[in-house]
C-alpha positions as MATLAB code, in Angstrom:
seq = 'XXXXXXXXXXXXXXXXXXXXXXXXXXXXXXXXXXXXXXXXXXXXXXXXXXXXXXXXXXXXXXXXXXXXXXXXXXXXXXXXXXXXXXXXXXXXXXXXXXXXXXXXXXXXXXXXXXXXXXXXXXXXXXXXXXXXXXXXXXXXXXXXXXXXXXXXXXXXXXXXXXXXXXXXXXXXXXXXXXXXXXXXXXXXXXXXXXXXXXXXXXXXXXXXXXXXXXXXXXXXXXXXXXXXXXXXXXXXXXXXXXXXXXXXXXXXXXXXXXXXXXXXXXXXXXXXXXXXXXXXXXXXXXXXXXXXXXXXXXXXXXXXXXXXXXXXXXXXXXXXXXXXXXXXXXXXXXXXXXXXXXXXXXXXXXXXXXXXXXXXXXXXXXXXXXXXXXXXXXXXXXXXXXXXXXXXXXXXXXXXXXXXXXXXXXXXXXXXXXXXXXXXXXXXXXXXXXXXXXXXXXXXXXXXXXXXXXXXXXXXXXXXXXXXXXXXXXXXXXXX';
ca = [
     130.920   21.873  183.308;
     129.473   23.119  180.412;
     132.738   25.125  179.327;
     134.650   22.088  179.651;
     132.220   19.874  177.479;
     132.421   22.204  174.908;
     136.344   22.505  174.874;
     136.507   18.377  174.896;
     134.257   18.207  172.132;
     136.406   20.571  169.843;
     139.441   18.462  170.497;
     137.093   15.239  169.003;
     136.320   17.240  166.053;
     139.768   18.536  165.294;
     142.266   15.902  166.288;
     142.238   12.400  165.270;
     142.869   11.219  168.733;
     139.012   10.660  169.945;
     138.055    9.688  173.773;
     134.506    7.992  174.297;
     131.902    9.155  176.347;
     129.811    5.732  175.481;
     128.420    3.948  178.896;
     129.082    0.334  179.478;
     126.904   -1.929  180.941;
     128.188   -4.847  183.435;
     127.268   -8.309  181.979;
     129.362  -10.944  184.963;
     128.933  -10.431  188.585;
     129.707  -12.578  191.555;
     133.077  -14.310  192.726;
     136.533  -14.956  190.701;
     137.954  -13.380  187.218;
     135.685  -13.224  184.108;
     138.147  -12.470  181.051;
     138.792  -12.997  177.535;
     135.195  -12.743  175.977;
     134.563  -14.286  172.584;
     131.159  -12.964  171.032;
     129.113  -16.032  169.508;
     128.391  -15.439  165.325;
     124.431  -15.346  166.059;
     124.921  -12.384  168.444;
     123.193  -13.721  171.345;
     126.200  -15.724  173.646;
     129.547  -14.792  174.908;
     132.293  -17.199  175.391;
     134.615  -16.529  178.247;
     137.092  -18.013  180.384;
     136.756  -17.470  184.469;
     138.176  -19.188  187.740;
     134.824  -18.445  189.776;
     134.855  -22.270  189.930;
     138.687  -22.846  191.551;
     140.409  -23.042  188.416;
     140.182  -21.504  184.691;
     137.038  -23.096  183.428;
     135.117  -22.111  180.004;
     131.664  -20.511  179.913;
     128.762  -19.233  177.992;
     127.151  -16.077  178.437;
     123.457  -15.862  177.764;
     122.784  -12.490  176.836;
     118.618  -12.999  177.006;
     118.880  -14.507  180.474;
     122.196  -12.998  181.647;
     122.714  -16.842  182.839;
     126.340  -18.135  182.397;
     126.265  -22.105  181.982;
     129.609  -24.094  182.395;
     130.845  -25.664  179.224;
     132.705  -29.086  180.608;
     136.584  -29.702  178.719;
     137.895  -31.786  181.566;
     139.914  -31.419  184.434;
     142.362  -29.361  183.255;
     142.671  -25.726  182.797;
     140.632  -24.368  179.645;
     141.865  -20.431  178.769;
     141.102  -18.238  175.324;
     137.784  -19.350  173.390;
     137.254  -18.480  169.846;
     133.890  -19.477  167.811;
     134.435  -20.921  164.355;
     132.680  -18.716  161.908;
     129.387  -20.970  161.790;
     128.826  -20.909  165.383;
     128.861  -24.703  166.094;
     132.680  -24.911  167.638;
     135.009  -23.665  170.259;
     138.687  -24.002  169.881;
     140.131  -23.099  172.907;
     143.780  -23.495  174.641;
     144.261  -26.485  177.256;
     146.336  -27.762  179.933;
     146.326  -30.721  182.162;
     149.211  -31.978  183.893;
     149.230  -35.931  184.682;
     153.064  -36.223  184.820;
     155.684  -34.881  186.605;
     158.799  -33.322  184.793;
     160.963  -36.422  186.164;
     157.868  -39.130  184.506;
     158.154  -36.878  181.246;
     155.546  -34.498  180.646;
     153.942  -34.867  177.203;
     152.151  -32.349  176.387;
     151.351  -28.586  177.413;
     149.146  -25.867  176.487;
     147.638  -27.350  173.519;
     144.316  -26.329  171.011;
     141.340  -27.978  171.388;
     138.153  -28.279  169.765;
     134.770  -28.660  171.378;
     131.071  -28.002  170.341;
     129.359  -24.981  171.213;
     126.334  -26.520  172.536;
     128.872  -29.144  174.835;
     130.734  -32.657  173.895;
     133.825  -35.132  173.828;
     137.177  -31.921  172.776;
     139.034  -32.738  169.852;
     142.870  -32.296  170.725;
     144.565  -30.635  167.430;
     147.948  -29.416  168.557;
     150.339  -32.006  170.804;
     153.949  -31.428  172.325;
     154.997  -29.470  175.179;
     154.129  -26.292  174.232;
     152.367  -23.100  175.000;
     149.579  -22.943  171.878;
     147.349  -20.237  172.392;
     144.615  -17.450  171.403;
     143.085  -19.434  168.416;
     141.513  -17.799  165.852;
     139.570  -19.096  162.666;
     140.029  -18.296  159.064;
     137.122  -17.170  157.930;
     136.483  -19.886  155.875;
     137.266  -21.827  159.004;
     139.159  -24.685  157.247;
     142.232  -23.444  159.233;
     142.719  -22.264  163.360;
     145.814  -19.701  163.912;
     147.500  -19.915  167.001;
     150.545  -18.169  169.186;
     152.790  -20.937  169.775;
     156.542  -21.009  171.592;
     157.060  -24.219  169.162;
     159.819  -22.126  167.069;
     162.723  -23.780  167.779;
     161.640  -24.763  171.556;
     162.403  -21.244  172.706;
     160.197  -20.187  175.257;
     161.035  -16.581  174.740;
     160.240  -16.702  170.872;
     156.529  -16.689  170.123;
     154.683  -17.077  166.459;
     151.871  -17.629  164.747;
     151.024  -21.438  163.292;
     148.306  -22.870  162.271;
     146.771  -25.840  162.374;
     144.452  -27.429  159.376;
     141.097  -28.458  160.870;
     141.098  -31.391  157.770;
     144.138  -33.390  158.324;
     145.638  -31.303  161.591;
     148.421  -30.640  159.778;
     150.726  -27.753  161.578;
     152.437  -25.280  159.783;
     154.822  -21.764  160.729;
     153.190  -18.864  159.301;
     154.982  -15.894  160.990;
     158.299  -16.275  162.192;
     160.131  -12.962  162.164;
     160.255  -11.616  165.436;
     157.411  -12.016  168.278;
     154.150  -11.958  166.831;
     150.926  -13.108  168.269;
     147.503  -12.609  168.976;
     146.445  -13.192  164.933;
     142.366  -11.702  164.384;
     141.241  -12.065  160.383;
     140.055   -9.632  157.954;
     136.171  -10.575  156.753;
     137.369  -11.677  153.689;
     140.477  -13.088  155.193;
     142.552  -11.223  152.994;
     144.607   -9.595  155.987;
     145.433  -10.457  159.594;
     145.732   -8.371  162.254;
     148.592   -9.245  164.856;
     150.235   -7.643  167.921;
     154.214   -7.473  167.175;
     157.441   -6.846  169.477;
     160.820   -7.002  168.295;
     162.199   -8.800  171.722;
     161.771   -8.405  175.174;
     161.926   -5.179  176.639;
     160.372   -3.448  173.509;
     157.070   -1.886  173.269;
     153.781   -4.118  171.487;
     152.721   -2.989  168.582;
     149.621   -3.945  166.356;
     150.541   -4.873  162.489;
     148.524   -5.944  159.441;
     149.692   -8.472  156.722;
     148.689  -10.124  153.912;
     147.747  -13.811  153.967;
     148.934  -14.651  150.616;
     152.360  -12.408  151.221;
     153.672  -11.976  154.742;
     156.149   -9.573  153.482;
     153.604   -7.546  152.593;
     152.800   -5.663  155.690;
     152.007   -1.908  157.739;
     152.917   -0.749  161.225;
     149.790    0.554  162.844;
     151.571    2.687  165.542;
     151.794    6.075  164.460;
     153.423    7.172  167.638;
     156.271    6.537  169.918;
     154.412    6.666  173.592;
     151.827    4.025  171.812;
     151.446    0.515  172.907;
     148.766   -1.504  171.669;
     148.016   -4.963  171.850;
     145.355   -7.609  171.531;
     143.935   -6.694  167.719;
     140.357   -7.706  166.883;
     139.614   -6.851  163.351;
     136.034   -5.274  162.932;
     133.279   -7.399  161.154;
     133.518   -4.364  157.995;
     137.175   -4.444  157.882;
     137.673   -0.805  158.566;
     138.993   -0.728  162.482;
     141.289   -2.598  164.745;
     139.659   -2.769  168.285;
     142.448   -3.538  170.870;
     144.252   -2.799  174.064;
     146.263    0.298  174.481;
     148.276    2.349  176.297;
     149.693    5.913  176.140;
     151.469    8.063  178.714;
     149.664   10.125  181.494;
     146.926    7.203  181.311;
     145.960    5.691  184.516;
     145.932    2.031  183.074;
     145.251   -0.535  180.030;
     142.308    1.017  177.945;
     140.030   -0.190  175.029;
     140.739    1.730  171.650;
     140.047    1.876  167.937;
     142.697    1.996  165.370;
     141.274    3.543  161.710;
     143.181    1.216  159.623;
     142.777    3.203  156.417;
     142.888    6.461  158.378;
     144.748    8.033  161.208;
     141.886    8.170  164.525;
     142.608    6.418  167.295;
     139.637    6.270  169.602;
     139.769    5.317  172.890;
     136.504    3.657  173.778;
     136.993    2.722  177.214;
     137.700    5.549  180.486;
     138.142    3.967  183.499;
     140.368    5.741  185.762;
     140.398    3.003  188.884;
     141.586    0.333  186.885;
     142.026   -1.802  183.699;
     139.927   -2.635  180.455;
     141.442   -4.877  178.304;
     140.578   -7.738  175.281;
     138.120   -6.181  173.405;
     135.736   -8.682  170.906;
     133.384   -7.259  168.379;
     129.685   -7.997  168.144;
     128.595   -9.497  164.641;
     126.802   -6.384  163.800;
     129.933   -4.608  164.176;
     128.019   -1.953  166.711;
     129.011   -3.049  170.104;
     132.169   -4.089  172.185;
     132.812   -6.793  175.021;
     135.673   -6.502  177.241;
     136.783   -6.956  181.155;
     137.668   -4.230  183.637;
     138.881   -4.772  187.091;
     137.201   -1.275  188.292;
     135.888   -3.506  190.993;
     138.259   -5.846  192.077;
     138.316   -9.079  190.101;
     137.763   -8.285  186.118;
     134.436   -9.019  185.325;
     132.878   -8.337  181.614;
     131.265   -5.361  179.791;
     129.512   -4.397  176.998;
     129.955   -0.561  175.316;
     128.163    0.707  172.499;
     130.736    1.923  169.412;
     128.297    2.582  166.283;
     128.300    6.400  166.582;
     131.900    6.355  166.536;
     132.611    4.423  163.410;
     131.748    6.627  160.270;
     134.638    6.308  158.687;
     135.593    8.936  155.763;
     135.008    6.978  152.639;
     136.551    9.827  150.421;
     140.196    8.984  151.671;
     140.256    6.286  149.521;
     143.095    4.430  150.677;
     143.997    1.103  149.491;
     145.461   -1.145  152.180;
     147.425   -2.777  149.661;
     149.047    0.349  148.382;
     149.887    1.309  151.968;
     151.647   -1.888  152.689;
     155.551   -2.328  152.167;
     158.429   -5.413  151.649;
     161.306   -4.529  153.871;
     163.989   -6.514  153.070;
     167.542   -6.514  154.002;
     171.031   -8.033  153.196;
     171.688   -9.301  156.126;
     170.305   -9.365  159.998;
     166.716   -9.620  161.495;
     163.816   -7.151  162.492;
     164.145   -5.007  159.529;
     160.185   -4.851  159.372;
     160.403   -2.611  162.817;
     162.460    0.356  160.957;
     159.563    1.890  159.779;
     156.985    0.491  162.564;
     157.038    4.403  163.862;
     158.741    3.706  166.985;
     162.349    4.865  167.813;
     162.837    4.717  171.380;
     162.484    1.122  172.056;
     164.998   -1.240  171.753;
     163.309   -2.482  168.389;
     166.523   -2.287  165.461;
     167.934   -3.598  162.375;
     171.558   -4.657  163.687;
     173.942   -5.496  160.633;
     177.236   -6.686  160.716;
     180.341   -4.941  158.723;
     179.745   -2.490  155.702;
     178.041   -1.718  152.499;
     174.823   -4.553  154.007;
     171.598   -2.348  153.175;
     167.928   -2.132  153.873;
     165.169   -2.021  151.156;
     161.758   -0.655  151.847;
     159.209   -1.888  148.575;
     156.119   -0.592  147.615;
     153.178   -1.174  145.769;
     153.134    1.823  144.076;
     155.866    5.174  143.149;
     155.554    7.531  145.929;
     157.307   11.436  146.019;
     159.971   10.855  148.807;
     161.542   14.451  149.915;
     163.065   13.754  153.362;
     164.837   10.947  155.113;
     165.542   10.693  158.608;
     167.905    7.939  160.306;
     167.763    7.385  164.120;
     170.988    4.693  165.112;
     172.924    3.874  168.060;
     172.708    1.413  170.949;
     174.484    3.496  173.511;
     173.303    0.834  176.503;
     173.041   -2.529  174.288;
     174.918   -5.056  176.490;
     177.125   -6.478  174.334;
     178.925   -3.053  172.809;
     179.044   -0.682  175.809;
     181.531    1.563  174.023;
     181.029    1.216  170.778;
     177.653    2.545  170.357;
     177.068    1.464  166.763;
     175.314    4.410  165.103;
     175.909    4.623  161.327;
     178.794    6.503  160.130;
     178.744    6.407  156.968;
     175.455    5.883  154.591;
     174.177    6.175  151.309;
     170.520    6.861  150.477;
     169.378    5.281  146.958;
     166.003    4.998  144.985;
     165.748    2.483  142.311;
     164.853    4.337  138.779;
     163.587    1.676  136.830;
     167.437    0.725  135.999;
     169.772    1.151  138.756;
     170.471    2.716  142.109;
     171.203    6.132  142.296;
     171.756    8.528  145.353;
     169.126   10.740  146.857;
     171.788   12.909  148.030;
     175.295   12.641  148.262;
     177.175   10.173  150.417;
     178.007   10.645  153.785;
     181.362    9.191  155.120;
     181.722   10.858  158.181;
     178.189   10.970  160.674;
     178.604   12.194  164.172;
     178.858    9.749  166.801;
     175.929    8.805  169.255;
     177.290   10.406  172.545;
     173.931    9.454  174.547;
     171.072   11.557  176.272;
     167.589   11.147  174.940;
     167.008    8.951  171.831;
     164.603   11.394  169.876;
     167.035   14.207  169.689;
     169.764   11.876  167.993;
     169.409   11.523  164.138;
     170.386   12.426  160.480;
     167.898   14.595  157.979;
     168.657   15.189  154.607;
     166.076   17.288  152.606;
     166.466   16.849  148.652;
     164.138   17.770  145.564;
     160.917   14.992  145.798;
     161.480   12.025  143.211;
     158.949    9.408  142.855;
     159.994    6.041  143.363;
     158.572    2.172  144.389;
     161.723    1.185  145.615;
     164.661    3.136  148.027;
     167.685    1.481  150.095;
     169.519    2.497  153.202;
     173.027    1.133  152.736;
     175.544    1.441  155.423;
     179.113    1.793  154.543;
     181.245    3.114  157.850;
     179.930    2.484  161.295;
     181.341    4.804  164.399;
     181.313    1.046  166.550;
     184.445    1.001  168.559;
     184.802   -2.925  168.110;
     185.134   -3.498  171.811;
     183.179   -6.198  173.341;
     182.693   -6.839  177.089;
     184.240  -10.637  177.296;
     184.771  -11.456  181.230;
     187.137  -10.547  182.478;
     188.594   -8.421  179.976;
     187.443   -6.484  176.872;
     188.008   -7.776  173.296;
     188.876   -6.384  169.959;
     186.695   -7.744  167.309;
     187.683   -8.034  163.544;
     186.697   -5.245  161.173;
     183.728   -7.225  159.364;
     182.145   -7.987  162.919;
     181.699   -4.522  163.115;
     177.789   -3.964  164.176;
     175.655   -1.042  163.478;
     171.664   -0.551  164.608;
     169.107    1.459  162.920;
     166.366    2.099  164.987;
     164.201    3.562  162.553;
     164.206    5.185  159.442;
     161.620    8.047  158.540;
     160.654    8.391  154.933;
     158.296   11.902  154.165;
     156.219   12.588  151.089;
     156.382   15.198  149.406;
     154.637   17.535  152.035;
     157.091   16.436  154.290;
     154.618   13.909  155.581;
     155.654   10.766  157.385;
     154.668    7.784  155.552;
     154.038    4.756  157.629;
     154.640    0.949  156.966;
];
């Protein structure tokens, strides 16, 4: 035993993958599902949702007493509390069904507002819906909220918000599937979990308020997944859900935002711990676990693993990025760090291109290009990796060409997805600004069209980038 303590705590010294050996302590016992715990401001109560009760009720959590007290929002079902920042309100997600789908159903999961210490809910969303995990502004003059209201698709969900003045709604993410929003202190950033589409991995992102566009990829790692962000109360870690291979289940982690440790807090090997919320004081975690049967919640201590290394010096700004493109969707998942899932820029015809922006000039010495949807549905035989491709960086003046052009890639013939792309190495240059732009594309043009194939015209031709690596000068990845 010794031996082995001593080899495990090398690897938390040397590696910036960390696993916690903090206890937790068990704060909900008894019958039905305690989940989604919501730490109070003042430090002393815990919001949660359970169905000890029959259905999905809200409660608070004395943490004194250990007493949890029913806080009444009707008859309906009452799911995801969030305090505003002064402690006096709930907003919460709501359903109650009085009509069937033949009388016309008005409303569905909508947000609510309710006083902490128990009242008449103030109803702030309406329509038929699924609004859900609120979360204040720090100023708390505005709630965000996942919401399938983009376009009525049930399958697309964003972020809105909702003014807590006038009510007024408004879209505030709208690229992709992005939910679960958690605020920086100052509210200058918001933390989100991210998928392309369904079928892709979850991913946690951070953008800025002012400038969506403006925005980093915190997975560093293809066998990642992390959802569920909860921004700590000193702005320096992501607490969240994760997942990597060889793990038994969900697990609690840390994600250094300015750094590269990812700590995973949580260790339970007979089950799941998931939806982590931060104390006030920043030194504790509350979470549920199944480990017993139904999830009930816990508390874990975090303080000794938060020193963060204040010499790195990185400026979240400076690490963020504008991806833009010409044409197409998802272009903010090129550089998210992920290339096996199905996440991809998909362009149609030639010479469209993809433009990565940053804050500040940055050496660039290696590219690397992973394209091709050998199994994507629609294009069975044409597998739509990038034939030809020209690599540019803007010099203050005009394009020119990291390297030279390349008319004639080899074609994605299958097999695994990592060992399938295109390096070029060239002398570093320093630049802000650098475009992918796609010229030839090895697609077939064959569709699948019951009950016979198709031909499609040469400017439907579609290629998909997966992702595109850019290194420093070191020949280190750099991250959006």
């Amino acid at each position: 035993m010794r031996i082995r303590r001593v080899m495990i705590i090398s690897a938390i010294i040397l590696l910036p993958f960390i696993v916690s050996f903090a206890q937790s302590i068990q704060l909900t016992k008894g019958a039905g599902n305690d989940m989604e715990a919501a730490w109070s401001p003042c430090g002393t109560k815990i919001a949660f949702q359970s169905d000890r009760a029959g259905k999905m009720d809200l409660y608070i959590l004395d943490l004194k007493t250990g007493e949890a007290k029913l806080l009444p929002t009707g008859p309906g079902y009452s799911f995801y509390p969030a305090w505003s920042p002064d402690g006096k309100s709930i907003a919460y997600s709501y359903v109650y069904f009085t009509k069937t789908a033949m009388e016309g159903i008005e409303n569905g999961y909508n947000i609510y507002l309710i006083p902490a210490e128990g009242g008449e809910p103030l109803q702030l969303t309406h329509g038929l819906y699924r609004d859900y995990v609120p979360a204040f502004t720090p100023d708390g003059k505005h709630i965000y909220f996942s919401t399938t209201r983009q376009a009525g698709d049930c399958d697309k969900v964003n972020i809105f918000s909702v003014a807590l003045d006038d009510h007024k709604v408004a879209s505030v993410q709208a690229d992709g599937i992005d939910v679960q929003p958690s605020f920086s202190p100052d509210g200058k950033y918001f933390a989100f979990a991210t998928i392309a589409n369904v079928g892709c991995n979850w991913g946690v992102a951070i953008a800025q308020t002012e400038n969506l566009q403006k925005y980093i990829s915190l997975i560093k790692a293809s066998d990642e997944v992390f959802y569920g962000p909860r921004y700590s109360p000193d702005g320096n870690f992501i607490a969240c859900t994760g997942y990597k291979v060889g793990l038994s289940g969900w697990q609690i982690y840390l994600l250094e935002i300015r750094g590269e440790r990812r700590i995973q807090v949580t260790t339970n090997e007979n089950g799941n711990c998931r939806n982590a919320s931060w104390s006030p004081d920043g030194k504790e975690l509350a979470y549920e676990s199944n480990v017993g049967g139904n999830y009930k919640l816990y508390r874990i201590r975090v303080a000794q693993l938060l020193a963060s290394d204040k010499s790195q010096g990185n400026d979240l700004d400076e690490m963020m990025a504008i991806c833009t493109a010409s044409v197409g969707q998802n272009q903010k998942y090129v550089a998210d760090g992920n290339f096996q899932d199905d996440s991809a820029w998909r362009c149609e015809g030639t010479n469209q291109w993809l433009e990565i922006q940053r804050s500040k000039p940055r050496k660039i010495s290696k590219v690397r290009i992973y394209s091709g949807y050998l199994d994507y549905y629609l294009n069975p035989s044409g597998e739509g990796s990038i034939k030809g491709y020209r690599v540019c960086y803007w010099d203050g003046k005009e394009w020119r060409d990291f390297f030279t052009p390349v008319n004639d890639a080899p074609r994605y013939q299958g097999g695994p997805r990592e060992q399938f792309f295109l390096e070029h190495k060239f002398k570093p240059i320093a630049t802000d600004r650098l475009r992918l732009i796609v010229t030839a594309s090895n697609d077939t043009r064959k569709r699948q069209s019951a009950p016979d194939r198709i031909t499609v015209d040469p400017d439907k031709v579609c290629t998909y980038i997966r992702e595109f690596e850019i290194f420093d000068e070191n020949e280190k990845i750099i991250r959006f």
